[in-house]
C-alpha positions as CSV (number, residue, x, y, z in Angstrom):
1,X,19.6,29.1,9.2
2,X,16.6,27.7,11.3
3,X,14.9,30.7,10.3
4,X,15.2,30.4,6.8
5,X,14.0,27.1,5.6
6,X,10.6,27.0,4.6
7,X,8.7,23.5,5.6
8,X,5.4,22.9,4.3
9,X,3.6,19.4,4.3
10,X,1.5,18.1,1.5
11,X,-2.4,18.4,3.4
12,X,-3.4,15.5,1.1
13,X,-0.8,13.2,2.2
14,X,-0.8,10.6,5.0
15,X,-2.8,7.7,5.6
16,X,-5.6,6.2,3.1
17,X,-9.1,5.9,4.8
18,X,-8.5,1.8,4.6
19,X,-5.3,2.1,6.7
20,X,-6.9,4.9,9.4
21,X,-9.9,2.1,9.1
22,X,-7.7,-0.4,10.4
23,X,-5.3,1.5,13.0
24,X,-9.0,2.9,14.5
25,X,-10.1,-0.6,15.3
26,X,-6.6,-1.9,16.5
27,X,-6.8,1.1,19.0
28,X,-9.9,0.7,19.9
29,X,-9.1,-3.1,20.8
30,X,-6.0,-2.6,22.1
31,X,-7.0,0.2,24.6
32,X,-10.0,-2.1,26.1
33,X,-7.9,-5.4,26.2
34,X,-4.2,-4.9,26.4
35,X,-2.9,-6.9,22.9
36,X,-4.2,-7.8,19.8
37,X,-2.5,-9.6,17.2
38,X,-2.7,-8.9,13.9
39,X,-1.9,-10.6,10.6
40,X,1.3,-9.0,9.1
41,X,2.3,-5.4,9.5
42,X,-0.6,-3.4,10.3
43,X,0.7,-1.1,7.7
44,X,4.4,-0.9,5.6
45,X,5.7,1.8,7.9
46,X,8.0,0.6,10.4
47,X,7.7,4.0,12.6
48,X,4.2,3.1,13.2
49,X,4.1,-0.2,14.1
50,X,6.7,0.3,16.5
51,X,4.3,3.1,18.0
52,X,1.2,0.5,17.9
53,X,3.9,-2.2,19.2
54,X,4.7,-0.6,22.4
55,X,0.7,0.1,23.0
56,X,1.0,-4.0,22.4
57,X,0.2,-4.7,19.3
58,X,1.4,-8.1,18.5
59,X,2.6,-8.4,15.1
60,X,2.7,-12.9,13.7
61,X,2.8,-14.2,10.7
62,X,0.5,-16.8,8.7
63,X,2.4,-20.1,10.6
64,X,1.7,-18.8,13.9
65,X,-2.0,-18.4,13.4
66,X,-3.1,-21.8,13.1
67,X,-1.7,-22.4,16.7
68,X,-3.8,-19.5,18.2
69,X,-7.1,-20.7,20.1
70,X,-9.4,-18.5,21.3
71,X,-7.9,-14.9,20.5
72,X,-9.1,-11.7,18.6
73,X,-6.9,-11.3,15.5
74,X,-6.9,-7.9,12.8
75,X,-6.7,-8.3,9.3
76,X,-5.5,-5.5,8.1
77,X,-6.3,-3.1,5.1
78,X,-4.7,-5.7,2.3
79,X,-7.2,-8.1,2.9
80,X,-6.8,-11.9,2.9
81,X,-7.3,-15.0,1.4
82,X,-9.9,-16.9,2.0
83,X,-8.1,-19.8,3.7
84,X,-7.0,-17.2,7.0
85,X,-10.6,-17.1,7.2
86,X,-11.0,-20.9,7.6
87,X,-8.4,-21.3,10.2
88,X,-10.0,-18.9,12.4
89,X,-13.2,-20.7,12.2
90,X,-11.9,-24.1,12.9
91,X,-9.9,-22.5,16.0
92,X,-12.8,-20.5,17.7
93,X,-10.7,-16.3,16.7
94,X,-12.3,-14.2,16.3
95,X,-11.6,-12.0,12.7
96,X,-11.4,-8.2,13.4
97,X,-12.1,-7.6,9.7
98,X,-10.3,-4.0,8.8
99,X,-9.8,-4.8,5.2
100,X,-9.9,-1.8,2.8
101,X,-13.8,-1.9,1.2
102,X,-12.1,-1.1,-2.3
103,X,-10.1,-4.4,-2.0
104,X,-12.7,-6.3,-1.0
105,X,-15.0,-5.3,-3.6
106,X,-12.0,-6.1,-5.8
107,X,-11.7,-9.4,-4.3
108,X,-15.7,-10.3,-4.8
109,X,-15.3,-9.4,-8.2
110,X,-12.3,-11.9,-9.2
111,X,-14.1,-14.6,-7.2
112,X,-16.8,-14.3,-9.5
113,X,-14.9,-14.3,-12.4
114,X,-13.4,-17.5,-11.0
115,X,-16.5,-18.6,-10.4
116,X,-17.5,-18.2,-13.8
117,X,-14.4,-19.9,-15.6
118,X,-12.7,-16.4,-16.6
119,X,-8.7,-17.2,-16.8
120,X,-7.5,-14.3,-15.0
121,X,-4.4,-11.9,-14.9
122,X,-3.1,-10.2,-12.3
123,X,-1.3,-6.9,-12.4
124,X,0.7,-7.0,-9.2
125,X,3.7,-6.8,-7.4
126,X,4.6,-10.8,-6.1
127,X,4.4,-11.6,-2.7
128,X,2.2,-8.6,-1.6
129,X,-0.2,-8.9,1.3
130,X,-2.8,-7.5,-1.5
131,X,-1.8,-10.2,-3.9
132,X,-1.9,-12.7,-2.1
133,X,-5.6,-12.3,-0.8
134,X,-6.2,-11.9,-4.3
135,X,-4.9,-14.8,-6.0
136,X,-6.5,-17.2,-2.8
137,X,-10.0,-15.9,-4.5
138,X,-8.9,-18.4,-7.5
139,X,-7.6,-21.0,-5.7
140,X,-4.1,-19.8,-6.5
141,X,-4.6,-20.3,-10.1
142,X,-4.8,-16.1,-11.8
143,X,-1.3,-15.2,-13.6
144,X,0.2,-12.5,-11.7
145,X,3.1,-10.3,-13.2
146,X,4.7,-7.0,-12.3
147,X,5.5,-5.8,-15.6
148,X,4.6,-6.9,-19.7
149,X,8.0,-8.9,-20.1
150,X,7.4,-11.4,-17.3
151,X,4.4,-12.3,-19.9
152,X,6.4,-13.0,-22.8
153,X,8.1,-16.8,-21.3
154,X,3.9,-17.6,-20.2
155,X,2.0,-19.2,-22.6
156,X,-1.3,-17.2,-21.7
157,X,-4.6,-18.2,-23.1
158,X,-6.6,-17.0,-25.6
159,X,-8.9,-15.0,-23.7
160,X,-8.6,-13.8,-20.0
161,X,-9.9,-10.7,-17.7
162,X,-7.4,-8.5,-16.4
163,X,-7.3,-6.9,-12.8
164,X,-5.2,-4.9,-10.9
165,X,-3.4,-4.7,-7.6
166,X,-5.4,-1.6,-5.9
167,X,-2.5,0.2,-5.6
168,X,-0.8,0.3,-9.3
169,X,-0.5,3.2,-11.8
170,X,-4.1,3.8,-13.9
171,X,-2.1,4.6,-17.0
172,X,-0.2,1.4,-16.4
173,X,-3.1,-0.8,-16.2
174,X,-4.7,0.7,-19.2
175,X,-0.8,0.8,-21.7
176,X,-0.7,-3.1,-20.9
177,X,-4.5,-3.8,-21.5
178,X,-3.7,-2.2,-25.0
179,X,-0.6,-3.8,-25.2
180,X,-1.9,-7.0,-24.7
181,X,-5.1,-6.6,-26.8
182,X,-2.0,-5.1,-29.8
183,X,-0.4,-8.5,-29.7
184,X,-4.1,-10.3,-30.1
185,X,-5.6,-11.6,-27.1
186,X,-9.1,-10.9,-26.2
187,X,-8.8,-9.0,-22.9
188,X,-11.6,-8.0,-20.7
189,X,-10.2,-5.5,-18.1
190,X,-11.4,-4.7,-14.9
191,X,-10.4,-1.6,-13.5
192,X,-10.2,-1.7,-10.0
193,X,-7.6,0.5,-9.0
194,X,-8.2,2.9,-5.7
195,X,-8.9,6.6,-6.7
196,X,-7.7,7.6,-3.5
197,X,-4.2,6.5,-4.7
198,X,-4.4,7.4,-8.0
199,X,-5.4,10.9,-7.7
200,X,-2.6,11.2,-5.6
201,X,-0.6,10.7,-8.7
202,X,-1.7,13.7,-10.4
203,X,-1.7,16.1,-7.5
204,X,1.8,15.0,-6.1
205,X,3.3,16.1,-9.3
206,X,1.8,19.5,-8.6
207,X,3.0,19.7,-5.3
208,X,6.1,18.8,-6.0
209,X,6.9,21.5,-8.5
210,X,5.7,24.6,-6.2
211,X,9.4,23.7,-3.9
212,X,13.3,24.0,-4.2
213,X,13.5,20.5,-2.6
214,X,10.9,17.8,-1.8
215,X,11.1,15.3,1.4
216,X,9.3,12.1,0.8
217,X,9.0,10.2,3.8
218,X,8.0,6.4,3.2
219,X,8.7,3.0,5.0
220,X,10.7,1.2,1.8
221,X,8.6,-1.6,2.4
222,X,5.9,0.3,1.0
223,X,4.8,-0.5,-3.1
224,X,2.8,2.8,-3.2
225,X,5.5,4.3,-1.4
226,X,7.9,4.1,-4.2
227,X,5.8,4.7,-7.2
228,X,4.6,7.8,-5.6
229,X,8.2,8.8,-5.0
230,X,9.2,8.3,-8.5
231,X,6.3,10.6,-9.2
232,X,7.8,13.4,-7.2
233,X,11.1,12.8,-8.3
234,X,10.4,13.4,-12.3
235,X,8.8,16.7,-11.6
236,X,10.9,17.4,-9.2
237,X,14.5,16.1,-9.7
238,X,15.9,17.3,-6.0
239,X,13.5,14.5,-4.4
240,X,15.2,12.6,-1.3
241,X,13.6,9.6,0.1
242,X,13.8,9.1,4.2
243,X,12.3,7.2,5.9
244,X,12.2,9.1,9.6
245,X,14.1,12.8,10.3
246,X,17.2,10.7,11.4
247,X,17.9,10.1,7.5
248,X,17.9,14.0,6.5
249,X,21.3,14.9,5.3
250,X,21.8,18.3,6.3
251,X,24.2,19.3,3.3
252,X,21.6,19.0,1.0
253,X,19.5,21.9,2.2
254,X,21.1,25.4,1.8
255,X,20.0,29.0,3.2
256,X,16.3,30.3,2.0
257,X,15.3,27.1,0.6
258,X,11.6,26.4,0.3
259,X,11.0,22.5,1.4
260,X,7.6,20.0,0.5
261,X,7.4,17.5,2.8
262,X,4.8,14.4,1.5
263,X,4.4,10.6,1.9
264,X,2.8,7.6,1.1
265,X,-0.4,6.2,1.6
266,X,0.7,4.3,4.6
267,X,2.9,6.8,6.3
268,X,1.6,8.7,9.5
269,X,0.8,12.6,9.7
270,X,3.3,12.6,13.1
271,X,6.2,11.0,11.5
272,X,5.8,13.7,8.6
273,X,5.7,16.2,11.2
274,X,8.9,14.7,13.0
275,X,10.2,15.3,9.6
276,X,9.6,19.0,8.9
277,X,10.6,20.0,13.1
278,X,13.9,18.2,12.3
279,X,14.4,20.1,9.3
280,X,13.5,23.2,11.1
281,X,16.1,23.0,13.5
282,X,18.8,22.6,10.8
């Protein structure tokens, strides 16, 4: 059967330019000095911070970093809020900033809105590294909600700008802006949403359709991860989520099959590639 499966990997999948951004500079660091921390998962693929772990990489959280003195920490492509960057001032680290440009730019532009009174909404998965950077530009105070019904039990005011999590669906953003200007409000939107990501959309779809079967390989921690796997999965109904080659059921795969392998925005060429030699050998 090895002979007769036939692997090919989506060339436009892999890692987003903020996330090669911030692995380049880790590397970088980490080959001239031995460690680096860095402020949360590097990126939500646990293959590949285990692989920048073991070149020592030390992953901590937001408590530990007020008791670091002295050290080099990353901040990684989702950015953060402006409080991490007052800590580090206060205890003499020094910031590797690798935060994406497109959510910084995103991040200047709420600020300013703040700045200038705007009540603003957040469209935005809660509790996401991105989010969270984002809501610290308004002192905590923007609305953020995942979906249109968490909306209905706030009592929003009359007029507000809307923005987006970088990552989330363009058609999305724009059905609730319509929605939400339907039901009367005054919205100003502010579309902020990564091409990168969202022209993987459309051309994930495409790739998807071209196989028998379609491997999407994707650390489940990651929000893009999942919406772009939903994407494969309604053009191509024999879509199976794994996270490494050790989650490939074999059964599922029969004699002359033609396979797709693709991935998120933050999973790694070589674990894709892991993927299609382990299907190989089946």
């Amino acid at each position: 059967m090895s002979k007769n499966l036939q692997v090919t990997i989506d060339k436009d999948s892999g890692f987003c330019f903020g996330v090669v951004y911030a692995i380049d500079m880790a590397e970088e660091i980490l080959e001239q000095d031995g460690y680096l921390y860095c402020l949360g998962d590097i990126v939500h693929n646990d293959e590949e911070v285990a692989r920048l772990k073991a070149k020592g990489l030390r992953i901590i959280n937001h408590d530990v970093l007020p008791t670091l003195q002295n050290e080099k920490v990353l901040i990684r492509a989702h950015g953060e809020a402006p409080e991490t960057y007052r800590i580090a001032l206060e205890n003499n680290i020094t910031l590797i900033d690798a935060s994406c440009p497109v959510v910084l730019k995103l991040q200047n532009r709420i600020k300013t809105s703040y700045d200038e009174n705007e009540k603003i909404l957040i469209f935005g998965k809660h509790g996401h590294a991105e989010v969270i950077g984002l809501q610290g530009q308004t002192n905590n105070e923007a609305i953020v909600f995942q979906d249109l019904e968490e909306l209905n039990s706030i009592n929003l005011p009359q007029s507000f700008t809307l923005y987006s999590q970088t990552t989330k669906s363009v058609d999305k953003f724009y059905e609730i802006k319509e929605e939400l200007i339907k039901r009367g409000y005054d919205v100003k939107a502010n579309d902020t949403i990564c091409r990168q990501v969202s022209n993987r959309y459309e051309d994930l779809g495409d790739f998807a359709k071209q196989y028998d079967k379609i491997v999407f390989v994707s650390g489940k921690k990651s929000s893009n991860g999942k919406v772009l796997y939903d994407v494969c999965k309604s053009a191509n109904p024999n879509t199976y989520f794994v996270s490494g080659p050790e989650e490939l059921d074999e059964t599922l795969f029969a004699e002359g099959d033609t396979v797709g392998i693709c991935g998120a925005t933050s999973t790694p060429m070589w674990l894709m590639e892991d993927v299609k030699r382990a299907l190989e050998n089946f």
